[in-house]
C-alpha positions in Angstrom: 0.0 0.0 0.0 1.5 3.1 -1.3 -0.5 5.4 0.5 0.5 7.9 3.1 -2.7 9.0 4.3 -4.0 4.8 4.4 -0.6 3.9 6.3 -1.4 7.0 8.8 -4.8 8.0 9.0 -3.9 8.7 12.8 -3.3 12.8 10.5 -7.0 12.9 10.9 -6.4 13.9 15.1 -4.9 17.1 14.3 -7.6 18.6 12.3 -11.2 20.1 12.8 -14.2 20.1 10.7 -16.0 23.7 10.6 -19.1 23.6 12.3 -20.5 25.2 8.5 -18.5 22.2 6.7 -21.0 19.7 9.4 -24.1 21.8 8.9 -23.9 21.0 5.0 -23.5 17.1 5.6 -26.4 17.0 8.0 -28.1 14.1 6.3 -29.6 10.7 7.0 -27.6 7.9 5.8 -26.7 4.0 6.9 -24.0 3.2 9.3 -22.6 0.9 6.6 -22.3 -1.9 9.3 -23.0 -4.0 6.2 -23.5 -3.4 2.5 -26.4 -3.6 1.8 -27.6 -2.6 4.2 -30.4 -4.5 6.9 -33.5 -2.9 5.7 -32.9 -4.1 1.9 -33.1 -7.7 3.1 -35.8 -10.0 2.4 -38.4 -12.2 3.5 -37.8 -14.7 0.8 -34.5 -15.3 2.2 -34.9 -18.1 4.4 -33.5 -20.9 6.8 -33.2 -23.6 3.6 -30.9 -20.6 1.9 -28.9 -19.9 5.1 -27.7 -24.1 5.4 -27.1 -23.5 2.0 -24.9 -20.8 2.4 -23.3 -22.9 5.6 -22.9 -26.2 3.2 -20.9 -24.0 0.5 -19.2 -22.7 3.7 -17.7 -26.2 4.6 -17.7 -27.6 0.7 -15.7 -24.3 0.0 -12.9 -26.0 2.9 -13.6 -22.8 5.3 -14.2 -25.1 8.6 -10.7 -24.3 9.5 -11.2 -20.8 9.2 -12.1 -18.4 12.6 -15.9 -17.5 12.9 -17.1 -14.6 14.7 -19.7 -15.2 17.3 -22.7 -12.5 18.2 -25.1 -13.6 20.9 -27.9 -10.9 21.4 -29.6 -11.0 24.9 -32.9 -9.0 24.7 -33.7 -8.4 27.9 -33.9 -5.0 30.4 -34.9 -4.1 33.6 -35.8 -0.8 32.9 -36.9 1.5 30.0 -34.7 4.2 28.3 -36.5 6.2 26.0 -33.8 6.7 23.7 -33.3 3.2 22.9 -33.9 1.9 19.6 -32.3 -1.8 20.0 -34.8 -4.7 20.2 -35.2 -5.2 23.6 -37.5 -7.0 26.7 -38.6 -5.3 29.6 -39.0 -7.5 32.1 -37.3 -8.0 35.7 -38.7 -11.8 35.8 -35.5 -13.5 35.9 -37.2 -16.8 34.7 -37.8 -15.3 31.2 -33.6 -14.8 30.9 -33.3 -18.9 31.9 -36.2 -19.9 29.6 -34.3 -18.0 26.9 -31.0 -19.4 27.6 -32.6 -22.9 26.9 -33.7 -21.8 23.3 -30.5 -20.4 22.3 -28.9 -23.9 23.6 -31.2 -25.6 21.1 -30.4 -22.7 18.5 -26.7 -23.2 18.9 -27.1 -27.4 18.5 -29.4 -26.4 15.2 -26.0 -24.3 14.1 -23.5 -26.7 14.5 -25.1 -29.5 13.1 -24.7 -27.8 9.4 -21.0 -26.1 11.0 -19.9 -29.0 12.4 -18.9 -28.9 15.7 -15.8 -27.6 17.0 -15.4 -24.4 14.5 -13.0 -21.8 15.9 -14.1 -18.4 17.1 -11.3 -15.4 17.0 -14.2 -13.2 18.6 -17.1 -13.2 21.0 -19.9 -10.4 21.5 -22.3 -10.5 23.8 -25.0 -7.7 23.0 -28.5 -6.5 24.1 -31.0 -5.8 25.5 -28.4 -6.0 28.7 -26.5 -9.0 28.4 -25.6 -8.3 32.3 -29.3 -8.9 32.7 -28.2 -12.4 32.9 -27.2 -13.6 36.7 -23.5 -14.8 36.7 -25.2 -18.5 37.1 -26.9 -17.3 33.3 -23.8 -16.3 31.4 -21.4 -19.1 32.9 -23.8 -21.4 31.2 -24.2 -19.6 27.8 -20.2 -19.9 27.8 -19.8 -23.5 28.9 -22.9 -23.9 25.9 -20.5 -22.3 23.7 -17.4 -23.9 24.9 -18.7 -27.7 24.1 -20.3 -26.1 20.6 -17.0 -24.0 19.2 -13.3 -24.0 20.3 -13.1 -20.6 21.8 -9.0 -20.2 22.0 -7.3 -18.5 24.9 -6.2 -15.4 22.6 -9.7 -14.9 21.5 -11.7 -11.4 22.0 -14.0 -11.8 23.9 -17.0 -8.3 24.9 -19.5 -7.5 26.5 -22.2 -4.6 26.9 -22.5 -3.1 30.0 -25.5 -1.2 32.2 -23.5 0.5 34.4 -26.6 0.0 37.0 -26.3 -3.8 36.7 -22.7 -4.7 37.6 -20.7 -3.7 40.5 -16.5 -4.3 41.0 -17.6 -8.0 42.4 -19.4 -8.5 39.0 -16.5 -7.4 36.9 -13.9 -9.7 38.4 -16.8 -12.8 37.7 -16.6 -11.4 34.2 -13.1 -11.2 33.9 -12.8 -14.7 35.2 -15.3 -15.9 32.4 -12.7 -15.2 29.7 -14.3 -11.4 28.5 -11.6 -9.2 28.1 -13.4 -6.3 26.8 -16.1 -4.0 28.0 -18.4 -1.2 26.7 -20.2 0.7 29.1 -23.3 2.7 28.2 -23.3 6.2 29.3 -24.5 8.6 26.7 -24.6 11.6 29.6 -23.8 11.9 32.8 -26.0 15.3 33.2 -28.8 14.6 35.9 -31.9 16.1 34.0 -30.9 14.5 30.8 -30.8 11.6 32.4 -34.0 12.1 33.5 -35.4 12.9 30.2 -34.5 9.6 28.7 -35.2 7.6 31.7 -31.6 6.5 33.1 -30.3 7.8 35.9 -26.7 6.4 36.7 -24.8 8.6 38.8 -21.2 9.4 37.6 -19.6 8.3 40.5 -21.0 4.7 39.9 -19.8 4.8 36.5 -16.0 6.1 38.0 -15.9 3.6 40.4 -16.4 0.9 37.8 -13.5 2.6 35.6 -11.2 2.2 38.3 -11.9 -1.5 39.0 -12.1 -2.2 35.5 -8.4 -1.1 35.4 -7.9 -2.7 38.3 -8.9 -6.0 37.2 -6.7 -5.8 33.5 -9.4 -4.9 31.2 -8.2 -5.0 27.2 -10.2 -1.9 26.1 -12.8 -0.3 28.1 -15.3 1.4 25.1 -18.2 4.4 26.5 -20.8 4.7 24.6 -22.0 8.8 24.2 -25.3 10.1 22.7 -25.8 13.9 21.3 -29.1 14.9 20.4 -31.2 14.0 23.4 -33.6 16.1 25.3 -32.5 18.7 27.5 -28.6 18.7 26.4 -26.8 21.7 26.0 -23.5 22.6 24.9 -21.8 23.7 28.3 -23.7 20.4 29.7 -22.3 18.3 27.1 -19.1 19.9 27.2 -19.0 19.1 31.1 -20.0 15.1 29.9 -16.8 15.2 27.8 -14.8 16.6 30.2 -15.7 13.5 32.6 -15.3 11.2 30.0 -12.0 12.5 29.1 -11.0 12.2 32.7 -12.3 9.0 32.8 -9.8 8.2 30.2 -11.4 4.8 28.1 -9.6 3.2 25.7 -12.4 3.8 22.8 -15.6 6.0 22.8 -18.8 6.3 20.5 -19.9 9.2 19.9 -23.4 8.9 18.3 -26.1 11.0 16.8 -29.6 10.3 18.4 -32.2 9.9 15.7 -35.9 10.8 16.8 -38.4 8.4 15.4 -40.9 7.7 17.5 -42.6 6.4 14.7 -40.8 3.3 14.3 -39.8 3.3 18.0 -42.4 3.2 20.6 -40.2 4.1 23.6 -39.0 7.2 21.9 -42.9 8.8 21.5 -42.4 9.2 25.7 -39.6 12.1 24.7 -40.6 15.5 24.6 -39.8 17.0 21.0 -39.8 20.4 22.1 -36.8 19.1 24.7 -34.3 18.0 22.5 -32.0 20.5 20.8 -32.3 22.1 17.3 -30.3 21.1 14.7 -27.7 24.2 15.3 -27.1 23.0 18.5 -26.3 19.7 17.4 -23.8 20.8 15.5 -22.3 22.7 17.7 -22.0 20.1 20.3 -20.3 17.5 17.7 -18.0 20.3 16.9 -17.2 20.8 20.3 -17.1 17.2 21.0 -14.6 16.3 17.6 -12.6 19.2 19.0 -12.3 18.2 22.6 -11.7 14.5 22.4 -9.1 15.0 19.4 -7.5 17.8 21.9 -7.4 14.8 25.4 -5.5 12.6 22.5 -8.0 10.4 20.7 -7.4 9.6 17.2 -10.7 9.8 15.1 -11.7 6.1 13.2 -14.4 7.2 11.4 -17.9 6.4 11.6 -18.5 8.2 15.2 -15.7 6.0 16.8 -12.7 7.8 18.9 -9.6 5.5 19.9 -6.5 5.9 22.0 -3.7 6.0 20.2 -2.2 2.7 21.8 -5.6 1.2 21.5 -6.2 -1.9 19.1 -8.3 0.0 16.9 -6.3 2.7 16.7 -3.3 0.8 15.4 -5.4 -1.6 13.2 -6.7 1.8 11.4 -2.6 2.8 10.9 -1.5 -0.2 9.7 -4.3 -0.6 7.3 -6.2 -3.6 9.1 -9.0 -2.1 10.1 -12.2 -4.1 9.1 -16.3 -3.5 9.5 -19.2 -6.0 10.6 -22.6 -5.9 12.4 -20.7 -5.1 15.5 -19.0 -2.0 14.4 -15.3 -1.3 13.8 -13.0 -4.6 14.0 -9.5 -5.3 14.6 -10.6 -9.5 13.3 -9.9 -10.4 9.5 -13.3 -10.7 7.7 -14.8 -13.9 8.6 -18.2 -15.4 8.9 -20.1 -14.4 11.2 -22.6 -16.7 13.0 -25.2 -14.7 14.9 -27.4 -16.3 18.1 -30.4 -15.0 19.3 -33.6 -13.2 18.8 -33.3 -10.4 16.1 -29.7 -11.4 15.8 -27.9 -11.1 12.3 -25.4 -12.6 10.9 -23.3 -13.0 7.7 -22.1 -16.4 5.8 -20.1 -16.1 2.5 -22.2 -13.5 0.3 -25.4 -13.8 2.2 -26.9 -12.0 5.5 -29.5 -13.7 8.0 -31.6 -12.2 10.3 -33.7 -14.1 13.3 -37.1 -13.7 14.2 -37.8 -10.2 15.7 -40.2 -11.5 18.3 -39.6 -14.4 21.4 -42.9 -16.1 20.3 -41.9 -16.3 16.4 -38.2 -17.7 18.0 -39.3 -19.9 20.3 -41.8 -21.5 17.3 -39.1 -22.2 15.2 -36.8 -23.8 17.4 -39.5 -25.7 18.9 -39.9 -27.0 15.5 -36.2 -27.8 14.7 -35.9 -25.4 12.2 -33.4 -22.1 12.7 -35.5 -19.3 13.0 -34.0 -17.2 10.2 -36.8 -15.1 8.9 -35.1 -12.9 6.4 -31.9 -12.0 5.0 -30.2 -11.7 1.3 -27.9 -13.2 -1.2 -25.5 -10.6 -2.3 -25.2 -10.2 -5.7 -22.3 -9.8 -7.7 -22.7 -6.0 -7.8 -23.2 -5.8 -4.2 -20.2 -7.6 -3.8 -18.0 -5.7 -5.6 -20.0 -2.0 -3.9 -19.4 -3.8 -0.6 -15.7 -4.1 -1.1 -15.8 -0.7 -2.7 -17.5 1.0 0.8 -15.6 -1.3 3.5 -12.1 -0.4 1.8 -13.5 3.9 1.6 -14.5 2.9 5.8 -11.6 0.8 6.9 -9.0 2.0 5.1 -9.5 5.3 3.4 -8.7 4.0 -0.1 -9.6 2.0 -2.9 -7.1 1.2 -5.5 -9.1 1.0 -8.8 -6.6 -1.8 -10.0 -7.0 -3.4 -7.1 -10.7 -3.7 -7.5 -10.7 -4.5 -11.1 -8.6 -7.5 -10.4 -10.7 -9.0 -7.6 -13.5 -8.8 -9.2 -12.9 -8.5 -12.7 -14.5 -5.0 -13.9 -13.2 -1.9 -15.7 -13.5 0.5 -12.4 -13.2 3.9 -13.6 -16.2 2.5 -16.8 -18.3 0.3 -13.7 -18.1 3.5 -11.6 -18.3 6.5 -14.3 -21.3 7.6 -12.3 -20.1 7.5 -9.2 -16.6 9.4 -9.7 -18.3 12.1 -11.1 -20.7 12.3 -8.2 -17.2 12.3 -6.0 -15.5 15.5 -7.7 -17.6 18.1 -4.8 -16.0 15.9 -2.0 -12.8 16.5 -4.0 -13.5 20.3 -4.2 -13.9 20.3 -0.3 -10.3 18.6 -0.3 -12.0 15.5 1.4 -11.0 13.4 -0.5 -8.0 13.0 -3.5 -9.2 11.7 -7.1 -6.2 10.4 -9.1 -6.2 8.1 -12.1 -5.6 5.2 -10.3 -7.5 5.4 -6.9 -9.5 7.5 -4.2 -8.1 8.6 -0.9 -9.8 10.0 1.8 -8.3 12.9 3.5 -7.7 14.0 7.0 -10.8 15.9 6.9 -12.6 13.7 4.6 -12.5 11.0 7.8 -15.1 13.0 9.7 -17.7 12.7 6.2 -16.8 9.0 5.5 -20.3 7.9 5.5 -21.4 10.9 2.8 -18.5 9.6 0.4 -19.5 6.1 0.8 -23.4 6.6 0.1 -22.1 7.8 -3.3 -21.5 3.8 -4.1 -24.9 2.8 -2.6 -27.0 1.9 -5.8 -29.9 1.4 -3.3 -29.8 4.4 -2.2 -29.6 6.2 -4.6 -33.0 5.1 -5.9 -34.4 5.8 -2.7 -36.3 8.9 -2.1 -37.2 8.1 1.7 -34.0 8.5 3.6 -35.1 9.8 6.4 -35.8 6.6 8.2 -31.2 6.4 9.0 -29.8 8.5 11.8 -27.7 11.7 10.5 -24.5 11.0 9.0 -22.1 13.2 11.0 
């Protein structure tokens, strides 16, 4: 790899986008956790094509080769407002043991087309609250695991946290069940927004677990932050960032909250008048870019900040940085095999997704059959746009011979469109257009999603995109 910027993206902490540079790239757009993206995937897609795609998987002689394990717990104790994950609110611990037995009986369904025994380089647990789970709970979905896969000492293994659910105790129990990384949920520490979205977790609880998180040898601690919800301002804001600088993780999110409350129940008990207009917004992600890039965090794109010692952080310098359903990944692209309600997952060129609902999970399993209920076979155009957006995402580049040679296509003729619909970025110097490849720029990091979108051909046929969260 020849390029500079690629080889040392870490450039991208030393400068600022202009809050007038963010106001003109305030649109709604996909994360790009997958290309295409979740809502283009299909009903037609089912179970039957998913073994298929895990037959080719072992015909193809990819047995030996490392999986990547999501297992999604659904459950919560408690509503917050904000939240648009699929989720249970319960506090009936027997729902959490009644699920653990179907995802025993989904994870038997999986490895009798995997074949037992595949290796796993990385374990997520997400939610919901996977710490909804007693310690009995997730020491049995591990020894589950355990006898399914060969989880390897040097595996990564996360988990999402409720700072309310988990004390120091819990940690070290954690710690002692193999998960070496952690990402606590915080998104503000202000008192009345807290109120406002209906989680109230005092700072000093979430300090406290910082230091015996430390304590205990933690990989990489991750905070999650929200801008956007009701009642924020900037100098309240600026005082969460000031905290969470202090508090010194190893990664943060930063993310944009996206009001619709008419997809999202939970979010219709937020008062729209509360949260802050669109100039505000800005303003507090300028604010927030600026401060976090000033207490040493490297920008990774796509609302992630990293230390510069952090995994991620070097992954995205030495041009290993890699995308799934989880988010930034320091793993080589593998299969991903995804457990649990709603869960999705991706097999060769296709993407599954399980039933949305406990009833419609439960039903299949009690029938034997995975409960895949959607999900897509790429085509070879998405195959080629997906390597196309991962390498603009992961790596700042794509090298048009490169691309031609994987996957046998004149670029610059394929994409004549496209490059043409790239020369504004270019004219905003965020991004270089040569003759033989595009390279983001320092500043073009912070738009990443915008250029991206460019090489979406579903998107660009779609009128109604205001159903994604906003791209900066």
């Amino acid at each position: 790899m020849n390029s500079s910027l690629a080889l040392a993206p870490d450039a991208s902490s030393s400068v600022r986008p202009a809050p007038a540079l963010l106001r003109r790239f305030d649109l709604c757009g996909p994360r790009y956790t997958s290309y295409p993206t979740a809502d283009r995937f299909v009903e037609a897609f089912t179970a039957d094509d998913y073994v298929r795609a895990l037959r080719q998987r072992s015909e193809l002689g990819a047995h030996g080769r490392p999986l990547s394990l999501y297992v999604h717990i659904p459950f919560c104790e408690s509503l917050c407002y904000y939240c648009a994950c699929n989720k249970i609110v319960t506090r009936h611990q027997s729902r959490g043991r009644q699920y653990l037995e179907y995802l025993s009986k989904e994870v038997a369904l999986q490895v009798a087309h995997l074949g037992r025994g595949a290796v796993v380089s990385q374990l997520h647990l997400g939610g919901g609250t996977p710490t909804f789970l007693h310690d009995a709970g997730l020491r049995e979905l591990i020894s589950v695991l355990e006898e399914a896969f060969t989880l390897p000492p040097e595996r990564e293994q996360s988990i999402e946290i409720d700072p309310r659910t988990v004390d120091g105790h819990r940690l070290a129990r954690l710690a002692e069940m193999g998960f070496d990384r952690l990402s606590f949920g915080v998104q503000d520490f202000d008192p009345e927004v807290q109120k406002a979205v209906h989680r109230i977790q005092p700072a000093k609880q979430v300090f406290e677990l910082m230091a015996s998180a430390r304590g205990l040898g933690f990989g990489s601690i991750n905070i999650d932050l929200i801008h956007g919800l009701p009642r924020q301002t900037v100098a309240s804001f600026d005082r969460t960032l000031a905290q969470v600088c202090e508090l010194r993780p190893d990664r943060i999110a930063l993310y944009a909250y996206a009001h619709l409350p008419a997809r999202f129940k939970a979010q219709r008990r937020i008062a729209a008048e509360e949260l802050p207009d669109a100039g505000l917004r800005i303003e507090m992600l300028s604010r927030s870019i600026a401060a976090l890039c000033a207490a040493g965090y490297v920008y990774i794109g796509m609302d992630h900040f990293a230390l510069p010692g952090d995994a991620l952080a070097i992954a995205k310098r030495q041009g290993r940085l890699h995308r799934n359903f989880q988010g930034y990944s320091t793993q080589p692209d593998c299969d991903l095999v995804a457990l649990g309600v709603s869960a999705i997952g991706a097999v060769g060129a296709t993407y599954c997704q399980n039933a949305k609902t406990l009833e419609e999970y439960y039903d299949h399993l009690d029938q034997e059959r995975l409960p895949v209920v959607r999900g897509l076979a790429l085509t070879r155009d998405d195959v080629l746009r997906r390597a196309v957006i991962m390498a603009l995402m992961c790596q700042g580049r794509v090298d048009f011979e490169a691309m031609a040679q994987a996957h046998l296509v004149d670029f610059r003729r394929y994409f004549a469109n496209e490059l043409v619909a790239l020369a504004p970025f270019a004219a905003q110097d965020l991004l270089k257009l040569r003759d033989h490849e595009i390279e983001v720029t320092p500043m073009g990091w912070f738009f990443v999603r915008a250029i991206a979108m460019v090489f979406d051909r579903y998107l660009q046929a779609d009128q109604n995109r205001a159903r994604f969260s906003r791209i900066v």
